[in-house]
Rosetta silent file (secondary structure, phi, psi, omega in degrees, C-alpha in Angstrom):
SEQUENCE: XXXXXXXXXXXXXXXXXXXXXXXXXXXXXXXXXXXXXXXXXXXXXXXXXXXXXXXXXXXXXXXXXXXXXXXXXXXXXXXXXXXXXXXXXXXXXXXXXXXXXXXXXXXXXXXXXXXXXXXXXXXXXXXXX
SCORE:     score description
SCORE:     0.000 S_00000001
   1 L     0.000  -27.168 -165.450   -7.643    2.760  -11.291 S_00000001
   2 H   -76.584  -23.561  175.691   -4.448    3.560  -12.862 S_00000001
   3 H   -93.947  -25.402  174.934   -2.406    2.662   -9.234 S_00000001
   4 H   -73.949  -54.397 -156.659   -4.676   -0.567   -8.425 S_00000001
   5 H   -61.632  -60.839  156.286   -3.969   -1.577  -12.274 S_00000001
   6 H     3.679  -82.627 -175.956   -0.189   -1.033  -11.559 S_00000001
   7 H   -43.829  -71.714 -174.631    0.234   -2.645   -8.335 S_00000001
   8 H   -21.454  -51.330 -149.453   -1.822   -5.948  -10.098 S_00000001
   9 H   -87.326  -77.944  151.108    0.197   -6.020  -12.807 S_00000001
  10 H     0.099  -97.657  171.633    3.527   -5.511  -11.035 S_00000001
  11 H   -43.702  -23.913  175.202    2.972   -7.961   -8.128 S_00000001
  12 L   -77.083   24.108 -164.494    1.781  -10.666  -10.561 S_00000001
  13 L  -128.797  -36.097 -160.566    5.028  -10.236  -11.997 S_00000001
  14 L   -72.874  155.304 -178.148    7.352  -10.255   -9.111 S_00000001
  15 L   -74.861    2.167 -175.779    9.587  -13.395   -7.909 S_00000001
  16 L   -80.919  179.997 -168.580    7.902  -13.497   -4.754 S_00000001
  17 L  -121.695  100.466  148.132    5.254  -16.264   -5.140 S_00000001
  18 L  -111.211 -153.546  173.841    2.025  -14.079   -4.070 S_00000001
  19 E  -161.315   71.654 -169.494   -0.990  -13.372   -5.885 S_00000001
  20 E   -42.858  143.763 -173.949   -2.560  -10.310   -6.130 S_00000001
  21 L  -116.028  142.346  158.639   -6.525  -11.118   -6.104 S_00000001
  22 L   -60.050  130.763 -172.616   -8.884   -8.752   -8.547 S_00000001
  23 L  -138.713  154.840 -157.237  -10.858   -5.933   -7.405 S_00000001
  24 L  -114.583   -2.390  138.859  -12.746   -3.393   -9.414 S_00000001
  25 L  -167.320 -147.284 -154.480  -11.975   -0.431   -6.917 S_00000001
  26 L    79.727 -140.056 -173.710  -11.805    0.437   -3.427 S_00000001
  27 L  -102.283  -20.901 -156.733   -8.871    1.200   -0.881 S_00000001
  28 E  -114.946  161.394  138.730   -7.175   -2.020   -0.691 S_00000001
  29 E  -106.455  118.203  165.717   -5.687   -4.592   -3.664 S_00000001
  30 E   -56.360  112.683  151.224   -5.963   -8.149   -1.460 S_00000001
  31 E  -117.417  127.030  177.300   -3.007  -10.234   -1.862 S_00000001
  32 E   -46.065  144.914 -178.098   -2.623  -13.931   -1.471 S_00000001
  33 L  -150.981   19.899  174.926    0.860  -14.731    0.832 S_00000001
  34 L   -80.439   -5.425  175.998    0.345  -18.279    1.545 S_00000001
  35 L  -102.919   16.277 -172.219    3.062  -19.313   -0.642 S_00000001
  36 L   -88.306  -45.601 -154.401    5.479  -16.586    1.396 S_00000001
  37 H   -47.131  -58.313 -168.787    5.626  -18.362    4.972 S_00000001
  38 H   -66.531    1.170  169.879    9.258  -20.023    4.272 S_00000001
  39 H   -90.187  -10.861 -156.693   10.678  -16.723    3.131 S_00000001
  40 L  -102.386  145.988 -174.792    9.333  -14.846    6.525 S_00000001
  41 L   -86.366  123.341 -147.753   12.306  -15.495    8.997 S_00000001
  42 L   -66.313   -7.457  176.268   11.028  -16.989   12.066 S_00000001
  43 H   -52.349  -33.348 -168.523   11.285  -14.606   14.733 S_00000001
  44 H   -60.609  -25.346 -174.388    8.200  -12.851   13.147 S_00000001
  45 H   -89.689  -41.598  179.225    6.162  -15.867   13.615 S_00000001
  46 H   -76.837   11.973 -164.025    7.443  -16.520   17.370 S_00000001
  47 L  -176.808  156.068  162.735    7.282  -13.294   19.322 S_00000001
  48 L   -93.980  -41.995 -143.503    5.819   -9.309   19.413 S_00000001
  49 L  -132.236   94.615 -135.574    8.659   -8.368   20.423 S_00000001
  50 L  -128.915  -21.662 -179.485   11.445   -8.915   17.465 S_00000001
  51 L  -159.035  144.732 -158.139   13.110   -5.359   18.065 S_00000001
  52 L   -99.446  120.008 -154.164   13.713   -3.844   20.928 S_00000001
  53 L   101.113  -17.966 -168.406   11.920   -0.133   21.392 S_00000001
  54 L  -112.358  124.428  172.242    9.328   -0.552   18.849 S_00000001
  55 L   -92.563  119.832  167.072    5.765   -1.054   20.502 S_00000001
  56 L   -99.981  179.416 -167.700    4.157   -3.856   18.659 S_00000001
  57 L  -120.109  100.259 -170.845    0.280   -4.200   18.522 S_00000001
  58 L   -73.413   86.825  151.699    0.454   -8.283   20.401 S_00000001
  59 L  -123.085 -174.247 -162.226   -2.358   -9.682   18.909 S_00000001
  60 L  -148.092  127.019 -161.174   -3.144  -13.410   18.906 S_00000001
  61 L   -95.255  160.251 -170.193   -6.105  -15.115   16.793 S_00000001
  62 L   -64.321  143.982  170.913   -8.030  -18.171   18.964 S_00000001
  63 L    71.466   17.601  179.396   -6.756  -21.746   17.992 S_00000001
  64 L  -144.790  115.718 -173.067   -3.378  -20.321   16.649 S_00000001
  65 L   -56.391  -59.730 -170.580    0.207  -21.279   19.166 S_00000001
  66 L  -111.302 -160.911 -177.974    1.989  -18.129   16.797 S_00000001
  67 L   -79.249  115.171  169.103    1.461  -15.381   14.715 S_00000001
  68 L   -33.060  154.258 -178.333   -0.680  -15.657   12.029 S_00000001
  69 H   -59.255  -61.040 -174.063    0.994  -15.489    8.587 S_00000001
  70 H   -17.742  -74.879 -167.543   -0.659  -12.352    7.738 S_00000001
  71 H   -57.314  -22.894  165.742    0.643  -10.565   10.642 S_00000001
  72 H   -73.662  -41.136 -174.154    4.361  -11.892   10.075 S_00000001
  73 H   -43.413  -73.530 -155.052    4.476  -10.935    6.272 S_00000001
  74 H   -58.211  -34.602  159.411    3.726   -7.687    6.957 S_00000001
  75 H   -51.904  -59.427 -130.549    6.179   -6.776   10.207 S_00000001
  76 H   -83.222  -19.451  166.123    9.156   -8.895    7.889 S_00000001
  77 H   -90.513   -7.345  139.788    8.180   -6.399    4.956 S_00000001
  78 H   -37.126  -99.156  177.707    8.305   -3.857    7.198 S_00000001
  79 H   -40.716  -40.739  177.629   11.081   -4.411    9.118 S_00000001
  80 H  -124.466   19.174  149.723   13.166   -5.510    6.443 S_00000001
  81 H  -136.383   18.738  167.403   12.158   -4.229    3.058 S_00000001
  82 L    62.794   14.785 -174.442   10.641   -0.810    4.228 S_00000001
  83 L   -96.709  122.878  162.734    7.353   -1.870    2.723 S_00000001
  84 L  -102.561  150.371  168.188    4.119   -1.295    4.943 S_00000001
  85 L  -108.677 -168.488  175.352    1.046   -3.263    4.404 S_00000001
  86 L  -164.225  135.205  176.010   -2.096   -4.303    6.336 S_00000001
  87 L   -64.532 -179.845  157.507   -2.921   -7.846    7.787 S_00000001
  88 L   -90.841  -53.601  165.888   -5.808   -9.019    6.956 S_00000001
  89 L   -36.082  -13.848 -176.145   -6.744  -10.319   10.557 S_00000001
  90 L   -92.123  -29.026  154.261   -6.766   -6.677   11.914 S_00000001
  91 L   -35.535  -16.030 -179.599  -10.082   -6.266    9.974 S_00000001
  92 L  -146.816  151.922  152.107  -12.274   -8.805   11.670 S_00000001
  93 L   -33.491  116.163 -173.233  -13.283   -9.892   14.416 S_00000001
  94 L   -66.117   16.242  159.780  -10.820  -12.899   16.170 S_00000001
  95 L  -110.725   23.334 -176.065  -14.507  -15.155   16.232 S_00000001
  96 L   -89.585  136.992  127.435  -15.626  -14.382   12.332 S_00000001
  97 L   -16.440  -15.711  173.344  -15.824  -16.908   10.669 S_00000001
  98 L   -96.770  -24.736 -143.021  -14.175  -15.002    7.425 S_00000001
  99 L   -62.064  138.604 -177.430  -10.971  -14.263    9.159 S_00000001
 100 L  -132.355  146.974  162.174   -7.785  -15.909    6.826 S_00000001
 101 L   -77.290  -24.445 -144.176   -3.955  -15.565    7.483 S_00000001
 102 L  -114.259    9.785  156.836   -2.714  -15.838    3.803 S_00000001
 103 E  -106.815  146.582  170.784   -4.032  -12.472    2.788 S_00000001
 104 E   -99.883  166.054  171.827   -2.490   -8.983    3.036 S_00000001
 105 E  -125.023  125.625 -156.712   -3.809   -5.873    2.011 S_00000001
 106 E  -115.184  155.740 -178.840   -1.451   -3.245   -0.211 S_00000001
 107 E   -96.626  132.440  166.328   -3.123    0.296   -0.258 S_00000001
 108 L  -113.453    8.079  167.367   -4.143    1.564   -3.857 S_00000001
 109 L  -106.817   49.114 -178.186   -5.130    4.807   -2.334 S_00000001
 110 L  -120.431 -166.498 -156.288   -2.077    6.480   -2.944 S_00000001
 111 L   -93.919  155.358  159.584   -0.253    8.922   -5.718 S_00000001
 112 L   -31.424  -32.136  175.578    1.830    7.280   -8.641 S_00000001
 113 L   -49.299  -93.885  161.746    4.608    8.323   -7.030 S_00000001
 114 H   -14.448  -60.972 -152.558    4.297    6.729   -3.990 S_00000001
 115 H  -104.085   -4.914  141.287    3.368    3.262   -5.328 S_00000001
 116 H   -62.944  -31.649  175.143    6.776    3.890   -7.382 S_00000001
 117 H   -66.577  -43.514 -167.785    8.761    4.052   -4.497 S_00000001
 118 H   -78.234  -25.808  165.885    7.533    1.116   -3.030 S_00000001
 119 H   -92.763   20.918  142.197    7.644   -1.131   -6.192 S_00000001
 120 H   -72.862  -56.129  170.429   11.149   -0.327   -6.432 S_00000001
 121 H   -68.074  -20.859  126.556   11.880   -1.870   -2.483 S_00000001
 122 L   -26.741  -55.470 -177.402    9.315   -4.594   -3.665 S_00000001
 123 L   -92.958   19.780 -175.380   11.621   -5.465   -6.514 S_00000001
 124 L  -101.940  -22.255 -156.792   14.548   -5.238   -4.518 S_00000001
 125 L   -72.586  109.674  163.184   13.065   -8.176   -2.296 S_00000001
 126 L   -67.634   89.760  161.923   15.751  -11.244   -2.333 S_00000001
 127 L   -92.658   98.182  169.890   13.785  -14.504   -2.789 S_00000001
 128 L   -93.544  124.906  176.113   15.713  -17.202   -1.483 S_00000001
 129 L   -75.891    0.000    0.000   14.204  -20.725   -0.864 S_00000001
């Protein structure tokens, strides 16, 4: 509890404009990204293949021309803050009816440590509009 309370408290804090959503335990803390898309650069939204050598996993949800939002956040924090994540879209099925772009998932089932390192390179993150 002590690394989901963390994370919460932390990302609710931070200049990016997410939103960590409350959860009373499990593997994941959800976070809102729908107020992210003009910070993700656009290659992320317009191609799999953004770096050359790196096997991407191309997937594509029905009804959607580019990449869901999810799946861009999480390469452009990847690629270029060293932060990994999880879409949300790789969790469901492309016909459910639940599936949403604007969430991510941050892992809370890691050591103190760990979730220091990463909310250093979180808080590192240049938000320009």
């Amino acid at each position: 509890m002590a690394v989901r309370d963390l994370l919460f408290k932390e990302i609710k804090a931070m200049p990016l404009p997410w939103e960590p959503l409350e959860c009373a335990s499990g593997y994941f803390l959800m976070v809102d990204v729908s107020k992210c898309r003009n910070l993700i650069p656009k290659k992320y939204f317009e191609s799999h293949d953004y770096v050359d050598g790196i096997a991407t996993n191309k997937i594509y949800l029905p009804g959607t021309k580019n990449i869901p939002l999810d799946l861009a956040f999480v390469r452009w924090m990847g690629q270029e803050n060293g932060v990994t994540m999880m879409p949300n879209c790789f969790f469901y099925n492309s016909q459910s009816p639940y599936v949403a772009e604007n969430y991510v998932r941050v892992a809370i089932c890691k050591d103190i440590n760990s979730v220091g390192q990463v909310l250093e390179r979180l808080r590192n993150i240049k938000v320009i509009e």
